[in-house]
Structures are given as structure tokens and as C-alpha cells.
C-alpha positions, 0 to 999 in steps of 0.5 A, a space after each residue: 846526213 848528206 854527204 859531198 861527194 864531188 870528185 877527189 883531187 880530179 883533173 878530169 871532167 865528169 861526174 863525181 865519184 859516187 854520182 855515176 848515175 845522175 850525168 852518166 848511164 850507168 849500163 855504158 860503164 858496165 859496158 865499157 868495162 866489158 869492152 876493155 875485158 875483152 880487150 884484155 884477153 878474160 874469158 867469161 867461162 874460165 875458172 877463178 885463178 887461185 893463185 897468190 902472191 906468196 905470203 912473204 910477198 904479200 907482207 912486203 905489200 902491206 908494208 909498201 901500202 902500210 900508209 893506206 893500210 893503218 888509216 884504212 883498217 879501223 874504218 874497215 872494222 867500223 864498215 864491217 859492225 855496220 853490216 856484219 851478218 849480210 852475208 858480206 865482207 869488206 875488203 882493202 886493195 891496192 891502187 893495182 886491184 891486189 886485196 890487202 886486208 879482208 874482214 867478213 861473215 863466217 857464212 859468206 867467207 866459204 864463198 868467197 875462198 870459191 871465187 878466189 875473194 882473199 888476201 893476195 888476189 889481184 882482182 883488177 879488171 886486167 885479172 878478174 874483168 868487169 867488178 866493182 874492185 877493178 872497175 871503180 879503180 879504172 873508173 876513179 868513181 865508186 860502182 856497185 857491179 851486181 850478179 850478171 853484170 860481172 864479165 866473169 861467170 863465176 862471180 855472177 853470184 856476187 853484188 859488189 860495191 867500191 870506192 876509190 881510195 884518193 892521197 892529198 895529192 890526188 892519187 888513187 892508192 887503193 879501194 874500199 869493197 862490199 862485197 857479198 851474196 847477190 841476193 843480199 843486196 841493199 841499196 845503200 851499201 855503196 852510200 856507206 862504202 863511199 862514206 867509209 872511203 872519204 873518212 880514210 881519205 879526211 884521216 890522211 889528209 890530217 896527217 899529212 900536213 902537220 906544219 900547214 896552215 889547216 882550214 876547216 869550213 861549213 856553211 852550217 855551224 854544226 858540221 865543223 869537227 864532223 866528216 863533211 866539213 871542208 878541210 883546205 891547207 895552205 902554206 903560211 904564205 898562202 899558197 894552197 896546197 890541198 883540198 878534201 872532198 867536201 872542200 873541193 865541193 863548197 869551193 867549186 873547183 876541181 883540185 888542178 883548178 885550186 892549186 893554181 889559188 891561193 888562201 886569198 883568192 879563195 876567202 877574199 882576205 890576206 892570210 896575215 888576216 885569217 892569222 890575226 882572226 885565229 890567233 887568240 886562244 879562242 876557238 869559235 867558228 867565225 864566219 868568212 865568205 868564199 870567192 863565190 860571195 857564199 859565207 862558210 864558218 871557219 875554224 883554223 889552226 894557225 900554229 904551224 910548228 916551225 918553219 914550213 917543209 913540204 910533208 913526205 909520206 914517211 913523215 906521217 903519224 904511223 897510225 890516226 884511225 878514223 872516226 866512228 861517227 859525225 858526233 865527233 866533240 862534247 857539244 855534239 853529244 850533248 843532246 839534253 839529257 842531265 846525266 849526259 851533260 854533267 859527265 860532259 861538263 866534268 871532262 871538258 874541266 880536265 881536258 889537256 890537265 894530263 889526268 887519266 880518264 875512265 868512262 864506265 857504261 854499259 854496252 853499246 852506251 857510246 864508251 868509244 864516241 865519248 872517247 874520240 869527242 874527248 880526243 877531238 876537243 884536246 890539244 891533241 886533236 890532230 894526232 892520232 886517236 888509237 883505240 885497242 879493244 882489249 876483249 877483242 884481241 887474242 890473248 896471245 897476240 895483244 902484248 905484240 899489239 900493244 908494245 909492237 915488236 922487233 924482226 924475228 921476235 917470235 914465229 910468223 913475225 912480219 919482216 922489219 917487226 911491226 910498231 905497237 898501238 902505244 907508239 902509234 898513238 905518240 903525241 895523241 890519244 890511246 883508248 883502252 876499251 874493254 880494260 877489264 879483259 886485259 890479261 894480267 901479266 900485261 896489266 904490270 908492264 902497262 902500268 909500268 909504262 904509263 908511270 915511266 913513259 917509255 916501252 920496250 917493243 918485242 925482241 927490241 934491246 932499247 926502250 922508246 919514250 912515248 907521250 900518250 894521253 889515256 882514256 880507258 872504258 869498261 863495262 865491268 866491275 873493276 872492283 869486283 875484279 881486283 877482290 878476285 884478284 883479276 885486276 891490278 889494284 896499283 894499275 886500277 888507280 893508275 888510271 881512274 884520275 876522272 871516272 864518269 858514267 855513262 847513262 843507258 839509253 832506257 834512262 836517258 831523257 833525251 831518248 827521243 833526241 837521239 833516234 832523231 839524230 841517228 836517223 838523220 845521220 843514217 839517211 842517204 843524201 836526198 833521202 827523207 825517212 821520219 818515224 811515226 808517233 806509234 812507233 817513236 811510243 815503242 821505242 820507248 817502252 823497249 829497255 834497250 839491253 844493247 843501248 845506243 848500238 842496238 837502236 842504231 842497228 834497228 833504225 840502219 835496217 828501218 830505213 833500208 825498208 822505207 826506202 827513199 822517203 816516208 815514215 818508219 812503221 811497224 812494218 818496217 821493223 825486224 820480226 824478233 823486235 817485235 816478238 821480243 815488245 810482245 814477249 816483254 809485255 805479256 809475262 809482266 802482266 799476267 799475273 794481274 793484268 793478261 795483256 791482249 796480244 801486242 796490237 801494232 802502232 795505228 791499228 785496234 784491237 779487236 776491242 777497239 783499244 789501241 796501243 796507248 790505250 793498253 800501255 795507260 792499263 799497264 802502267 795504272 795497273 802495276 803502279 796499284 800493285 805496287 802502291 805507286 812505287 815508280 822504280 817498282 812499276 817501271 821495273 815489273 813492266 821492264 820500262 825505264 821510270 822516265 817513261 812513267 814519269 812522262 805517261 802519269 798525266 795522261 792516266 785518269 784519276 779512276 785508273 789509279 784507284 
């Protein structure tokens, strides 16, 4: 998917962030960073500063950057499942270079702790020279700064890639940063990291202005509600107050120019208009025109709650985590598969009705997509969406996670206590992944909570009322559980008010409809990678145990391999991948049919058979073994029956028989 890059909130002249190489030589930035090293006083050969801010310190950090850091650290966890096992790490900063937060690779973080890449290091170029932390940060442009071109010898061993984090105001408040071995590098890591900075940007900037005037415009349709529609608030006079990126970008003026427009300088109508136009209770996208004469699609939220006050940073929501993916509502995720629809079809009938849903699936289905489209279509789509996996959280932690607490409730507790995920999520969404592993003495008080409403944080002498919407998901049996006594029978029917579930991608038949959309959204801008028919009939085949996660993975590593444009062949897919097509293939054929050795898409055989060729063999043979039992068949040969179902009017008649 392309991304608008164009510069954040910038009064400056030049290049957007993350198009450094397009009007600039990049060797000159490196350059310049190298001067200002030297200029600063760095020695290229001195030895990294292990030195910390003290712990106490460094909370009193986290809670001075606590804005930056709630937006920040779920698009953290997100980044870091897009390139877990690269011998990686990604790292949240201040707006001064200080590292805040860090998540990485057990085989890369031993490295890291060498060159002094932690939590509590100030790694500005006034510290650290030349690297993609601090030079993005003097810049405001993101940067990826590889082995050699770091000033310091030490961190010749690493590639590093950075975006600048910008507020609604156009303040740079922190960085986002991959960083890894040099000799791992991937060309679009950057691309991602740039992204990932602009969905902490697009989640601050919803929360900032709750009593605006809120206008979401694209000149395509189906971007509206993803991360590349234009967000643009104004007051409900009129007067522009903020742009994101991408609206920055479609209106094409940088952000000191906009702020001196106003609603109707930019659409050519009166904002009494646009509130007549959004008014009603429809939520169509309508067409408007831009001062260029370019026609956009606009949805808007019109309803500022009470008069207009300018928003302060202490009035934001505590917590909005970003988005997982661009599918960001029901219609996107509707891609054709009948099971798909009917489960869309049933939450959209309880949307806002109050009634608790529960999504079952297995894993990697897209549990915590559906979760967030939901959300996103609901009345509460611009308050917070908290999502707490209750699998991944020790369990000696997840009750301080959930209920938040109090100073002092217990040892190592941050300085003024912490607020728990069920408040953060007040006025929004809370999503409950994993439920079947939340320990059971926590399963009575969340039930108590979501029948009262209220919750008592850690060491607190009050209770707190909250207002939460909730989704859970699992992937367990939860009545399997509550007969081992593992699961709270009163709390399970708390919460299945709505049960859906969620197809796995073997048995969907909108499969080719997927990996297309997938590979679309994983395509850098500019970038154009198809996927070949003999590879599109593998896919196919394969039974998908990690679902739409696994397919998203391979197809993440698939275009990397490609590069900027071509087709995905075999070639471009991982060894096991395909060891596991060949070992999947064989045993299930051996006992009446040996399968010749896995012939790859586009060659033959040495019996001149090709991979079609084979698979058609396959299939009419265990269809007569198994007297024309699909369910039988597809099982044997570990293919969904759809697959069958598509092929049996290419078997010949004789093949059956």
C-alpha cells in the first residue's frame, strides 16, 4: 500500500520525511551528521558509555513522555511480530534521543547490552555521533544509518532505521527505531518503521481534539477509516486547527501554511455546509472538492461534545493503541467468503446494543482485526481500543495490568502507581484476547466488574466507575475448561452475549482474495510484486496451521526477495515452506500413490508431468480410495475440501474410475 509521506507539521522547506533520497544525496546527510560529531566533541574510537539515568530517573521519564509512550508501545509490539527473529530490536525515544522502551530478539539483545542499545541511554548525536536515532532526530526525517556509516567504531556492527515522532502541533516528541545486525539488513525496514511512526502519530492525533470538528478525507473511497486517509480539525467556526500527514500531503501545503486557512478555504464550502451535509445519522462518504479543483470522499464527525475548548495534553484519553492493520472496519474484511459475511453480518446487528461479544477462532484467524473493525464501526470508534492478551502477560503481573494501581501497592511499583487497561479503555473498547488463560482468581473480580462497572485499583481505598465495551477472543474450548474447573462458568456466560467464529484460512473461499490483499498492503510505495499462478496453486494446497498470520509472514519475506517489482516464484519462498509442501504431500500418497519428488511451480519433471499434473493424480486417487468422500479425500491429502471442490471439473472422467 503507498503510504503519504509528506512532511509532519513542517515549516521548513525540503524533502518529506522518508523521501530523503529522492531530492537530497543522502551521503551529504551522513556527511553533515559526521560534521556536527566532530563538532561535538565524539571520539570515533572511544568506547560506548554504559552509563544510565538511574531507574527512579528513568520512570520519572516514562511518566513525563507517558502521552508518547501509551500511543507508542502497542505499535511497538505490533512492529516488532513484523520482524521478530531478525536479529533485531525496536526501540521508543525521547524527543532528546534518551531510549524509553525497548522489545527485541533474545539472540540480538547480548549485542545490543555491548554497544550500550538500552533503556536509560541517551543515544543523540551529541552522545552517540552519527546514527539513525540521533540523526533522524536532528534531521526530522527518518534515516536508516548502516555499519560504517556510524561515527563511532563501536556501532559499525549495527543497521539502524528511525522515524521522527511529530504531536498534532508539529512537535517532534520522540523517535521510532530498528535496529539490528548490519548484516541482517532488509531494505524496507525503514518503509515499516516510517509507517509504524505515522500510526503513533494518526492515534494521537485522534485523541487530541475530542470537541473538534474531525474531517477524514481520500480521493479513493476505500482508504477512508485505514491509515492513509487525510484526518483535517477545525473548529466549529471553521478555523483549521491540524492536519495529519497524509492530509498535509492531499491538500499540498505544509502545516504553517494550513494553519493560516481555514475549513472553507480549503473545500470551497462554508462550514455551516459540511454540518448540514454530515448532519443525519447517515455515514456515507460524500464527495467534496479540495481548493485544487481535486474531488476527495469525506466522512466527518460533526457533534463536538459541548462548547469548544482548546485540547491540552493532560485532557487526552490515557491510552488509543494503534491499529493492526489498514482492514480497519466490517466492509474491509468482508472479501467474500460466505462464513466471513454471516459472522459480519451478525456483529453489525449488535453493534452499540451493549451486548458483549465473543470471537472464537483459531490462531492467526484475525481475532484481534475483527475486534478492532468492530470497535472501529461502533459509536465508540474515537475513544480508545485497549487490547490486554491475557496469554502473554505473567501472571504475577496481569491483575496490576488489568486494575492498575496505587504508589507503593507493592515492590518495584512506579512512582504515582499506574492506570490499569480497564480505565484506559473508559468511553472505548476493551479486548480480552486469549481469555481462556486468564488465571482464575482474576476471573471473579473481572466478572465483578463487568456486572458493577466499577474496579478498585492495587492499594487504592476508592473505586473508579468505567464505561467499557467488551470483546473477548480464544482459541480454546471454554467449555472444556469450565468442566476442568479452569474456567468460570457465571463469568463464560458474562461474556458470550454474541458468539461468532472465525473461519481458518484453509476453509475460506475468498483465499485467493486475501493473499492478493495482503500483498498489496505489503508492497512499499512504488512498489509492484505479483504472484504467479504455480505459486497462487501451492497456496492453495498448503493447510495453513498459523492462518492469515503465517500467510502474512511468508508473503512479508516473499516480496523482500522480489524486490521492486516482478512475480513471487518458487525461489522467493522460505526452504522449510516448501520442505514442509513436499513432506506434506508425500506420506499422504505413499500408501497407494508414491508422489514423485515435489516438482516446483513452472518446471517438469523428469517425467515431463507438472505440478498440476501431480496434484490432479493426487486428488482422483484418494477420491477412489475414499469412494468419493470429499471430507475424506481432503483430509488424507491435508487440502481444505474447497480446494477439491474447485479441481473436480478439471479431473478426466477415466481418473476417477
Amino acid at each position: 500500500m503507498s503510504i503519504p509521506l509528506s512532511g509532519p507539521l513542517a515549516q521548513r522547506q525540503g524533502p518529506a520525511p522518508g523521501t530523503l533520497g529522492a531530492t537530497q544525496d543522502y551521503t551529504e546527510v551522513i556527511g553533515k551528521a559526521h560534521q556536527r560529531s566532530q563538532r561535538y566533541g565524539v571520539v570515533a574510537w572511544e568506547r560506548p558509555d554504559f552509563s544510565t539515568s538511574a531507574q527512579c530517573d528513568l520512570n520519572d521519564v516514562v511518566e513525563n513522555n507517558r502521552f508518547l509512550f501509551q500511543y507508542a508501545a502497542p505499535v511497538m509490539e505490533t512492529l516488532y511480530e513484523q520482524i521478530a527473529n531478525t536479529h533485531s530490536m525496536v526501540l521508543l525515544t525521547t524527543a532528546q534521543g534518551l531510549v524509553l522502551h525497548s522489545l527485541g530478539d533474545k539472540d540480538f539483545l547480548e549485542k545490543a547490552s555491548r554497544v550500550a542499545l538500552a533503556p536509560g541511554v541517551d543515544w543523540s548525536e551529541k552522545a552517540k555521533g552519527t546514527n539513525a536515532i540521533g540523526t533522524a532526530l536532528s534531521e526530522e526525517t527518518a534515516v536508516t544509518v548502516h555499519g560504517e556509516q556510524h561515527y563511532m567504531h563501536a556501532n559499525h556492527a549495527l543497521t539502524c532505521s528511525c522515524a521522527p515522532i511529530f504531536n498534532p502541533h508539529g512537535q517532534v516528541v520522540g523517535a521510532l527505531d530498528v535496529s539490528g545486525d548490519h548484516r541482517s539488513y532488509h531494505q524496507h525496514t525503514l518503509a515499516l518503521v516510517r509507517m509504524s511512526a505515522q500510526m503513533i502519530e494518526n492515534q494521537m492525533f485522534a485523541g487530541s481534539f475530542p470537541k473538534a470538528v474531525r474531517l477524514h478525507f481520500h480521493a479513493r473511497p476505500e482508504f477512508l477509516g485505514t491509515l492513509v486517509e487525510g484526518i483535517a480539525v477545525f473548529t466549529p467556526e471553521g478555523r483549521f486547527l491540524s492536519a495529519n500527514r497524509s492530509a498535509q500531503f492531499q491538500l499540498g501545503l505544509p502545516f504553517g501554511a494550513l494553519q493560516a486557512r481555514t475549513f472553507s478555504s480549503l473545500f470551497d464550502l462554508p462550514m455551516s455546509a459540511l454540518l448540514e451535509l454530515f448532519g443525519g445519522t447517515s455515514d456515507a462518504p460524500r464527495q467534496l472538492h479540495l481548493h485544487s479543483g481535486v474531488s476527495v470522499w469525506c466522512r466527518a464527525d460533526v457533534k463536538p461534545a459541548g462548547p469548544w475548548a482548546a485540547p491540552t495534553f493532560a485532557e487526552r484519553p490515557a491510552a488509543a493503541p494503534a491499529r493492526k492493520a489498514q482492514l480497519s472496519s466490517l466492509q474491509y474484511l468482508d472479501t467474500g467468503d460466505t462464513q466471513v459475511a454471516a459472522v459480519i453480518h451478525k456483529l453489525r446487528k449488535v453493534v452499540d446494543r451493549d451486548i458483549p461479544v465473543m470471537i472464537l477462532g483459531e490462531t492467526g484467524t484475525g481475532k484481534d482485526l475483527l475486534a478492532q473493525a468492530f470497535h472501529n464501526d461502533s459509536a465508540r470508534a474515537r475513544q480508545p481500543f485497549v487490547a490486554v492478551n491475557c496469554a502473554s502477560i505473567p501472571e504475577s503481573l496481569i491483575e496490576a495490568e488489568l486494575f492498575g494501581y496505587e504508589e507503593g501497592a507493592f515492590t518495584g511499583a512506579r512512582k504515582k502507581g499506574a492506570i490499569g487497561k480497564i480505565a484506559q479503555a473508559h468511553g472505548g473498547t476493551l479486548f480480552l484476547d486469549e481469555i481462556g488463560d486468564m488465571p482464575k482468581h482474576l476471573q471473579a473480580r473481572l466478572l465483578r466488574v463487568l456486572q458493577e462497572r466499577r474496579i478498585s485499583p492495587l492499594g487504592a481505598g476508592k473505586e473508579v466507575d468505567v464505561d467499557v465495551a467488551v470483546v473477548c477472543a480464544t482459541h480454546k474450548n471454554l467449555k472444556d475448561l469450565i468442566a476442568r474447573s479452569d474456567f468460570r462458568e457465571d463469568l463464560y456466560y458474562r461474556l458470550n452475549g454474541l458468539v461468532v467464529r472465525l473461519p481458518a484460512l484453509r476453509e475460506r473461499t475468498d483465499f485467493e482474495c486475501v493473499v492478493r490483499k495482503l500483498l498489496k498492503s505489503l508492497c512499499d510505495d512504488g512498489q509492484h510484486v505479483g504472484i504467479s499462478e504455480p505459486v497462487m496453486e501451492l497456496f492453495r494446497s498448503y493447510h495453513w496451521p498459523g492462518n492469515v498470520r503465517q500467510l502474512h509472514n511468508l508473503l512479508r519475506t516473499a516480496v523482500v526477495m522480489v524486490g521492486r517489482e516482478g512475480e513471487i516464484a518458487a525461489e522467493h519462498l522460505p526452504d522449510d515452506f516448501l520442505e514442509e509442501l513436499h513432506a506434506m504431500q508425500a506420506p499422504a500418497l505413499a500408501p497407494a500413490c508414491p508422489l514423485p519428488e515435489l516438482v516446483l511451480p513452472g518446471d517438469a519433471g523428469a517425467d515431463g508431468h507438472s505440478l498440476q499434473d501431480v496434484t490432479l493424480h493426487a486428488m482422483a486417487q484418494m477420491l477412489r480410495l475414499h469412494k468419493g468422500n470429499v471430507s475424506a479425500a481432503a483430509k488424507a491429502l491435508g487440502v481444505s475440501r474447497n480446494t477439491i471442490y474447485r479441481k473436480k471439473n478439471l479431473l478426466p472422467p477415466d481418473l476417477l474410475n
